[in-house]
LOKEMAR-964485 format. One line per field, with one value per residue (C-alpha): residue number from 1; residue in three letters; x, y, z. Coordinates in steps of 0.25 Angstrom, whole numbers. Layout:
<rs>
n <- (NUM_...)
res <- (ALA_...)
x <- (X_...)
y <- (Y_...)
z <- (Z_...)
</rs>
This chain:
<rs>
n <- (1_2_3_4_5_6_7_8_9_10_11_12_13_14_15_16_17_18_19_20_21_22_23_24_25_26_27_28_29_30_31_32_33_34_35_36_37_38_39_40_41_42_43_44_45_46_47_48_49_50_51_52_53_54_55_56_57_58_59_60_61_62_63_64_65_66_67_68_69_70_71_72_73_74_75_76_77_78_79_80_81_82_83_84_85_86_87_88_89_90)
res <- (UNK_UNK_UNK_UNK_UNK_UNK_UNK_UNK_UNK_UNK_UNK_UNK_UNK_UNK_UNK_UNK_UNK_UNK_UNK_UNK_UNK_UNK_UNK_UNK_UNK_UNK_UNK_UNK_UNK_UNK_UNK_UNK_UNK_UNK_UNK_UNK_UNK_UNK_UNK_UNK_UNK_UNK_UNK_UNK_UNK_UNK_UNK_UNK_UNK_UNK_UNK_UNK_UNK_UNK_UNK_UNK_UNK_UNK_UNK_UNK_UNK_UNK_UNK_UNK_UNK_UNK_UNK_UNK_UNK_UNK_UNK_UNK_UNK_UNK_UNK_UNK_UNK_UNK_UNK_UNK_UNK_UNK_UNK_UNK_UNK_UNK_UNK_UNK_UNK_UNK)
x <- (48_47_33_30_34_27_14_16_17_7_-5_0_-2_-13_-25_-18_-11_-25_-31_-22_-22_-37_-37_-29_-40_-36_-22_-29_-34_-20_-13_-24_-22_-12_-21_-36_-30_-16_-12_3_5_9_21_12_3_16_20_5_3_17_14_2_10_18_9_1_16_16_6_8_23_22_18_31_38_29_37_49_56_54_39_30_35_29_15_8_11_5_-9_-9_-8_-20_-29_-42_-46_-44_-45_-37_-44_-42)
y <- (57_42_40_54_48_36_40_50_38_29_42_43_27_27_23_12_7_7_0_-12_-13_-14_-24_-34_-40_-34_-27_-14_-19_-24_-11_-3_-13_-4_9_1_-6_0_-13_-16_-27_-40_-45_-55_-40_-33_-43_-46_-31_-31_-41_-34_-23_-29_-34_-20_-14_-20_-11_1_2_11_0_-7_1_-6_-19_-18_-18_-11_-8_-11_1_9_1_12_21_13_11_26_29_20_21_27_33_48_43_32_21_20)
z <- (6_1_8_1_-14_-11_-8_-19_-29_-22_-24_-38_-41_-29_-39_-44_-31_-24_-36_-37_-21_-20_-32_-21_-12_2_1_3_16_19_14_23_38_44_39_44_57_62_61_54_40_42_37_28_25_21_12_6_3_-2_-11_-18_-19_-27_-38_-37_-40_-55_-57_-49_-49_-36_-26_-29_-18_-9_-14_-11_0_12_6_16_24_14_12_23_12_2_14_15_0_-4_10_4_17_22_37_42_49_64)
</rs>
């Protein structure tokens, strides 16, 4: 139900989100490794995209549940919301 809402908010703001992440020099890339590679974030990756997320969170108030705590369980939902792609990369 949560992930549902989420996502809901993150299509409705998506244009925004998506332009703000790909105005910060490789977090697209970063939010995309698990998606590209099947590889897991880092600890250091959780807290870099965290990071950005807050700064894109004063402008798109939606990204701030991404900031606080217990966030990074909910970033794949962030990947999934901005990923470009109708096939996902194998």
């Amino acid at each position: 139900m949560i992930k549902k809402h989420l996502k809901g908010l993150l299509i409705i703001n998506k244009q925004a989100v998506l332009m703000e992440v790909l105005s910060i020099q490789g977090l697209m890339q970063l939010l995309m490794k698990p998606r590209n590679t099947d590889e897991k974030w880092t600890r250091e990756e959780k807290k870099e995209i965290r990071m950005h997320l807050r700064n894109i969170a004063k402008i798109v108030p939606t990204v701030a549940l991404f900031s606080l705590p217990g966030g990074s369980f909910l970033l794949s939902i962030l990947a999934g919301a901005l990923d470009r792609r109708k096939i996902r990369r194998r």
